[in-house]
LODOZA-96138 format. One record per residue: residue number from 0; residue in three letters; x, y, z of N, C-alpha, C, O in turn. Coordinates in steps of 0.02 Angstrom, whole numbers, always signed. Last residue first. Example, Ala and Ser with C-alpha at 12.3 -4.5 7.8 and 13.67 -1.06 7.14 Angstrom:
<recs>
    i   aa     n_u     n_v     n_w    ca_u    ca_v    ca_w     c_u     c_v     c_w     o_u     o_v     o_w
    1  Ser    +642    -112    +354    +684     -53    +357    +645      +2    +394    +670     +57    +402
    0  Ala    +660    -284    +390    +615    -225    +390    +660    -165    +390    +712    -166    +423
</recs>
This chain:
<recs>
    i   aa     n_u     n_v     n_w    ca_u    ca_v    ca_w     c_u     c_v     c_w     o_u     o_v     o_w
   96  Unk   -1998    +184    +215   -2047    +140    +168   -2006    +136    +101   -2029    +105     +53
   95  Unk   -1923    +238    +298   -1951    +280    +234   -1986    +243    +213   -2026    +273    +176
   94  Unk   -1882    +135    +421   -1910    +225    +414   -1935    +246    +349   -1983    +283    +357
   93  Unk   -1887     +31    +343   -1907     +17    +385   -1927     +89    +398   -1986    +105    +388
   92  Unk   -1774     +51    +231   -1874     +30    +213   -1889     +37    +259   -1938     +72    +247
   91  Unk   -1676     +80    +323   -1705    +135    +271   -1772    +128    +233   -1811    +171    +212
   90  Unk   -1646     -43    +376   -1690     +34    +430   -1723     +76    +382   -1778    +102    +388
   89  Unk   -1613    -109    +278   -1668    -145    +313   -1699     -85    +346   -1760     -73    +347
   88  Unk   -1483     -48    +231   -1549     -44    +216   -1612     -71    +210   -1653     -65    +165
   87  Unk   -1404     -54    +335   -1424     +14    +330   -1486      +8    +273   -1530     +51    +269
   86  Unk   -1393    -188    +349   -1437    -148    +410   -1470     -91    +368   -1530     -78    +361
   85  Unk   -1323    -214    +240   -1387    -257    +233   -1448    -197    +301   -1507    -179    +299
   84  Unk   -1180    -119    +270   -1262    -107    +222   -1288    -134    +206   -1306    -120    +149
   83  Unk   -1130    -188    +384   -1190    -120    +388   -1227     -92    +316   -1279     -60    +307
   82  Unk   -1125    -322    +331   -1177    -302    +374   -1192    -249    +380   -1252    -236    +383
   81  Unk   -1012    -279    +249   -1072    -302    +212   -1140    -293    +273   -1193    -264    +261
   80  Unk    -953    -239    +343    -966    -175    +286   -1024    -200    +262   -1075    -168    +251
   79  Unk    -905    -352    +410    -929    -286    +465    -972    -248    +397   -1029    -229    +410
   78  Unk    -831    -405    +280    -888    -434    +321    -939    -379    +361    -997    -367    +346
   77  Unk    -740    -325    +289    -777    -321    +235    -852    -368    +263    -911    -353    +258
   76  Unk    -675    -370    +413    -689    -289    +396    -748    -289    +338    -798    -255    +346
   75  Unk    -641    -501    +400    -679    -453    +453    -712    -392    +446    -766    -371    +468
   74  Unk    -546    -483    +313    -618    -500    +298    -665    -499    +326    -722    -497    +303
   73  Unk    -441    -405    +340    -486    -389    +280    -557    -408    +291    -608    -374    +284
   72  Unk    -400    -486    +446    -450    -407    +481    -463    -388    +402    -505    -343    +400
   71  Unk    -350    -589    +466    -391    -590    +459    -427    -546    +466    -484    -553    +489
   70  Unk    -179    -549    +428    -217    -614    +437    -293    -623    +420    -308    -657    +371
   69  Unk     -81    -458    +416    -147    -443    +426    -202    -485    +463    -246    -471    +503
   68  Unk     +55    -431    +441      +5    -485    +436     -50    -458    +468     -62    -441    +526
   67  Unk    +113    -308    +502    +142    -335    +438     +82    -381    +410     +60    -366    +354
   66  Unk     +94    -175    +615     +69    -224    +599     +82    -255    +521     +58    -220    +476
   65  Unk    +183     -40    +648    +180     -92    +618    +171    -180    +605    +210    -226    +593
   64  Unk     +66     +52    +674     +82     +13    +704    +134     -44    +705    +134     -87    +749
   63  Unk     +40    +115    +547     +83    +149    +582    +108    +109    +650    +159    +127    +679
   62  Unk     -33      -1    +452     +54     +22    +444     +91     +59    +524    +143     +41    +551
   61  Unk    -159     -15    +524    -102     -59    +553     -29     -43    +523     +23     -62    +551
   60  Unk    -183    +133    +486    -176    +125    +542    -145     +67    +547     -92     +76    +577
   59  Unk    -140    +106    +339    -117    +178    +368    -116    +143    +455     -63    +129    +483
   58  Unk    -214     -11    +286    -141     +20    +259    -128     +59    +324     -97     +25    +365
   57  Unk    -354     -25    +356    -293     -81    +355    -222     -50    +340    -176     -63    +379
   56  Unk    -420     +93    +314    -374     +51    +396    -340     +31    +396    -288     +47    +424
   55  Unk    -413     +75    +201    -392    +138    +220    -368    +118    +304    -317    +128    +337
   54  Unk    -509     -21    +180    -443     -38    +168    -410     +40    +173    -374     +50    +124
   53  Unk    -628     +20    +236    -594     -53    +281    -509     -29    +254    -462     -21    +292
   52  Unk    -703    +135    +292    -645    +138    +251    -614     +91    +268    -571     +98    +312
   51  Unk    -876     +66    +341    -788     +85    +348    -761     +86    +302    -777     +46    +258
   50  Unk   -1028    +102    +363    -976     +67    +337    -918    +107    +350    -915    +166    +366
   49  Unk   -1131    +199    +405   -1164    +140    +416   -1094     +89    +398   -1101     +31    +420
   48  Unk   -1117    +323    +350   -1122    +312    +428   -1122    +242    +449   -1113    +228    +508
   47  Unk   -1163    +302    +214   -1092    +328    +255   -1084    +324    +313   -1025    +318    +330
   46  Unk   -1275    +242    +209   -1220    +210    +188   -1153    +235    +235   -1112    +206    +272
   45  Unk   -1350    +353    +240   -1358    +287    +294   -1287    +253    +269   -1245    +240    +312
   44  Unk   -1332    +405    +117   -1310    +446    +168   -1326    +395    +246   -1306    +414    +301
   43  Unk   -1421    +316     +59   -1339    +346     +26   -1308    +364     +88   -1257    +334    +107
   42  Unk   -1545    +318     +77   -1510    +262     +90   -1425    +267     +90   -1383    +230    +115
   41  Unk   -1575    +475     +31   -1565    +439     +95   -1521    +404    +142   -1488    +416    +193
   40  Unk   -1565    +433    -110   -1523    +503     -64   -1508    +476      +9   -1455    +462     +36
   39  Unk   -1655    +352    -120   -1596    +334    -125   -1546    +398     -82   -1505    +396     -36
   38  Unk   -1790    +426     -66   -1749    +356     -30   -1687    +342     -50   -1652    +317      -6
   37  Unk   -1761    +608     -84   -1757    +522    -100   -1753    +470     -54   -1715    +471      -6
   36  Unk   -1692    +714     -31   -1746    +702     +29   -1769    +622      +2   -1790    +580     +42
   35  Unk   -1627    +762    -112   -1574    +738     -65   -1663    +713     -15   -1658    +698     +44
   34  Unk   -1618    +680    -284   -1655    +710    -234   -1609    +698    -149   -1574    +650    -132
   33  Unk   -1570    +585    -398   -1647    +581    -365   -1654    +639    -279   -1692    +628    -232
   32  Unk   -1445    +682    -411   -1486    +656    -472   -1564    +641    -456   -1611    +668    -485
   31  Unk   -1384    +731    -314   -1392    +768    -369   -1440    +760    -420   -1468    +800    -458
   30  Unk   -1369    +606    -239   -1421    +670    -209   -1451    +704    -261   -1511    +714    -268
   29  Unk   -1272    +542    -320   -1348    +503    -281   -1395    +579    -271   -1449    +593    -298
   28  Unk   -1173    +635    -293   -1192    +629    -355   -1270    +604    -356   -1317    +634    -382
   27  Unk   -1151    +618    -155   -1172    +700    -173   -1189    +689    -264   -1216    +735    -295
   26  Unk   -1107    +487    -170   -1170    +500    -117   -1197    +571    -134   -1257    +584    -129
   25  Unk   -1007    +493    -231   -1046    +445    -240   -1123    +446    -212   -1175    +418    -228
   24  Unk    -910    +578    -140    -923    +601    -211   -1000    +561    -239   -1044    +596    -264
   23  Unk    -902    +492     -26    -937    +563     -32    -953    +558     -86   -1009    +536     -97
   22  Unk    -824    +378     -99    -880    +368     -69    -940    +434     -62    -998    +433     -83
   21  Unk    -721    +461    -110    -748    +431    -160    -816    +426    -170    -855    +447    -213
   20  Unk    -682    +487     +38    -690    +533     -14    -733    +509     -85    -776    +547    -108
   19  Unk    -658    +365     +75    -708    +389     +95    -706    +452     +64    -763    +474     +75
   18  Unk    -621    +190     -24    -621    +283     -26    -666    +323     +36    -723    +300     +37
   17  Unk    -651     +68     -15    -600     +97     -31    -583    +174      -9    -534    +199     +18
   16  Unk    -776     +38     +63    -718      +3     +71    -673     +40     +65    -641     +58    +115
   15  Unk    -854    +129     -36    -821    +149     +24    -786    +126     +58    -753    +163     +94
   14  Unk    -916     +88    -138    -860    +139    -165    -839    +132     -88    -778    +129     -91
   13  Unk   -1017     +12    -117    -969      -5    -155    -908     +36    -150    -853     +12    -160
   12  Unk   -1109    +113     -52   -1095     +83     -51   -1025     +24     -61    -992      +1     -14
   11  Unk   -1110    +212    -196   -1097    +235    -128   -1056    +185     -78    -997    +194     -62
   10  Unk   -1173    +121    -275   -1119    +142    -304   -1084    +158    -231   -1037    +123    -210
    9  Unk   -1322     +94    -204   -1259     +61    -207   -1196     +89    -227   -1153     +78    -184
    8  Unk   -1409    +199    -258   -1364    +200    -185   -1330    +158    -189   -1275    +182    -174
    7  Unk   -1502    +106    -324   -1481    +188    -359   -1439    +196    -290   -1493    +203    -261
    6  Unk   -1536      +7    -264   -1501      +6    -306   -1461     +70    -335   -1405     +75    -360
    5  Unk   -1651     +20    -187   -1587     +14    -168   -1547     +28    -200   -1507     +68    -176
    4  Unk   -1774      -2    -250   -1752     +73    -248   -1680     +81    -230   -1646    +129    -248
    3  Unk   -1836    -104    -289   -1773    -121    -306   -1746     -28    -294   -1705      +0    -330
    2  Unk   -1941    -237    -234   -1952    -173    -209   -1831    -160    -231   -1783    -188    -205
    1  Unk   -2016    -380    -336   -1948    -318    -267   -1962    -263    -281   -1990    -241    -331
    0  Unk   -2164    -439    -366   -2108    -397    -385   -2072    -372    -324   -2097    -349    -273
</recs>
């Protein structure tokens, strides 16, 4: 059997591409429910530190530049996101078990 504690933290996860407010909300809900000392609580709060507001970049900072073509920094970015939360929760078994 997996080990599937991750799961209760994803939403977090998921949500932060888009939102980093969202993302909060997602992570103080996580807490609310299993605990802020949880592995998911935890893993939640690794999340935030651990990913980017990719598409909050992309609009605002290459807008103010005006950068038009993006080309290839979505997927870069989402890429970068997916790696920090495979990391963020390889460390989080790795410190909490």
């Amino acid at each position: 059997n997996y080990d599937t504690r991750f799961v209760d933290a994803m939403p977090t996860a998921i949500m932060k591409p888009f939102s980093g407010s969202g993302a909060r909300a997602m992570m103080l809900e996580t807490m609310n429910q299993h605990g802020v000392d949880s592995f998911a609580g935890r893993l939640a709060a690794m999340f935030q530190g651990s990913t980017e507001t990719t598409f909050y970049v992309i609009a605002v900072y290459f807008g103010s530049v005006g950068i038009k073509y993006t080309r290839h920094a979505i997927g870069c970015g989402l890429f970068a996101d997916v790696a920090g939360i495979c990391t963020a929760i390889t460390v989080c078994y790795w410190f909490y078990g």
